[in-house]
C-alpha positions as CSV (number, residue, x, y, z in Angstrom):
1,X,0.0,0.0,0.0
2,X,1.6,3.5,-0.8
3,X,0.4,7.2,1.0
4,X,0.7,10.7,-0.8
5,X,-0.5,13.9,-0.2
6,X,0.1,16.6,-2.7
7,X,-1.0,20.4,-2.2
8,X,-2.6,21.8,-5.2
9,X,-1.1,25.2,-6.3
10,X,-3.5,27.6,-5.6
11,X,-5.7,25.1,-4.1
12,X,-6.9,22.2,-1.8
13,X,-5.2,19.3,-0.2
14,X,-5.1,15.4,-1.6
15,X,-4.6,12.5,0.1
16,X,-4.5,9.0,-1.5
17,X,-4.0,5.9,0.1
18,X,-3.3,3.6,-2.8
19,X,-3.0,-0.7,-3.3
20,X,-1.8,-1.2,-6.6
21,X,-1.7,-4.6,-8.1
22,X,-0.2,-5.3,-11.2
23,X,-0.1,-1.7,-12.8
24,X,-3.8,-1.3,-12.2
25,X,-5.8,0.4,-8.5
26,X,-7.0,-2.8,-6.4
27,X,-8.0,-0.4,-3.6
28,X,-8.2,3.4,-3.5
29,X,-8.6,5.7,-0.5
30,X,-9.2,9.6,-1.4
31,X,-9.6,12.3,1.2
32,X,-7.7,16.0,1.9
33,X,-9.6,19.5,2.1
34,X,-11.1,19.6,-1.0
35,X,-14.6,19.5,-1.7
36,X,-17.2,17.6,-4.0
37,X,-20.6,17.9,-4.5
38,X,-22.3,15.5,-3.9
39,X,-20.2,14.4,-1.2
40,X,-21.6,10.7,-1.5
41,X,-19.9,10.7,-5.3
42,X,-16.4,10.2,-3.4
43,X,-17.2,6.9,-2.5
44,X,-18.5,6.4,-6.1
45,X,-15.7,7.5,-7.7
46,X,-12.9,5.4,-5.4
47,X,-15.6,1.9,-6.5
48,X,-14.9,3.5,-10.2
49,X,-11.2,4.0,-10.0
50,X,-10.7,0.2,-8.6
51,X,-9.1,-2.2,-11.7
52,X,-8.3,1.1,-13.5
53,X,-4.6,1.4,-15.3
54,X,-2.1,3.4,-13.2
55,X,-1.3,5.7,-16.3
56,X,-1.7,9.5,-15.3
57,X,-3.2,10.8,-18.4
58,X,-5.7,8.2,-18.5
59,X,-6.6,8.4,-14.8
60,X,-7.3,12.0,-15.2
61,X,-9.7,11.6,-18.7
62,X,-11.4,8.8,-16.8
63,X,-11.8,10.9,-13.2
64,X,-13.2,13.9,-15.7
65,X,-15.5,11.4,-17.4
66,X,-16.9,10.0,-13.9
67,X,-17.2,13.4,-12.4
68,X,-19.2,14.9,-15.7
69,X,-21.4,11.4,-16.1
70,X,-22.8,12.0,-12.5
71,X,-22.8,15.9,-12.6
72,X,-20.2,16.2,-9.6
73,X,-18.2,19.5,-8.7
74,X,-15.0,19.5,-8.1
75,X,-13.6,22.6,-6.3
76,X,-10.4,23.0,-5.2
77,X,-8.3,20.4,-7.2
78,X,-8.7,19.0,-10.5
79,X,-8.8,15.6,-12.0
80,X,-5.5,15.6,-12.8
81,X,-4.5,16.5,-9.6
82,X,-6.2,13.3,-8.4
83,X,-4.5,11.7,-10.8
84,X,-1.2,13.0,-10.1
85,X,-1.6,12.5,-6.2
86,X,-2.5,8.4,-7.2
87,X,0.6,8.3,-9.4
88,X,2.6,9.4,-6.6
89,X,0.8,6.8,-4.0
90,X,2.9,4.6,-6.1
């Protein structure tokens, strides 16, 4: 299992605790200061990230995909910051 936290220029604080298995997320764990509406799509989005490639450009499509699909806001980070902050986990 990894830990990161990353501070988001100009923004919020991530924190990912991360259980890779074979190049792809087997478990996910995403919390800091930042916020999303609704809040119950966090736990939506960790269930959408498990099996998913650790590849940071495709994380953050994906995460963007998720968040538009459901009609979450993201304020304070980004999806590439999410994606980033996994990468790191790593």
């Amino acid at each position: 299992m990894g830990d990161s936290i990353y501070k988001v220029p100009g923004g919020k604080l991530l924190k990912i605790k991360l259980t890779p298995s074979e190049g792809r997320i087997r478990a996910i764990v995403i919390k800091g200061d930042f916020f999303l509406h609704p809040e119950e799509t966090l736990i939506a989005l960790e269930e959408f990230l498990a099996g998913k490639e650790l590849d940071e450009v495709t994380l953050a499509a994906d995460i963007q995909d998720f968040l538009d699909e459901v009609g979450a806001t993201l304020v304070g980070a980004g999806a590439a910051d999410i994606a980033k902050t996994i990468l790191m986990a790593m």
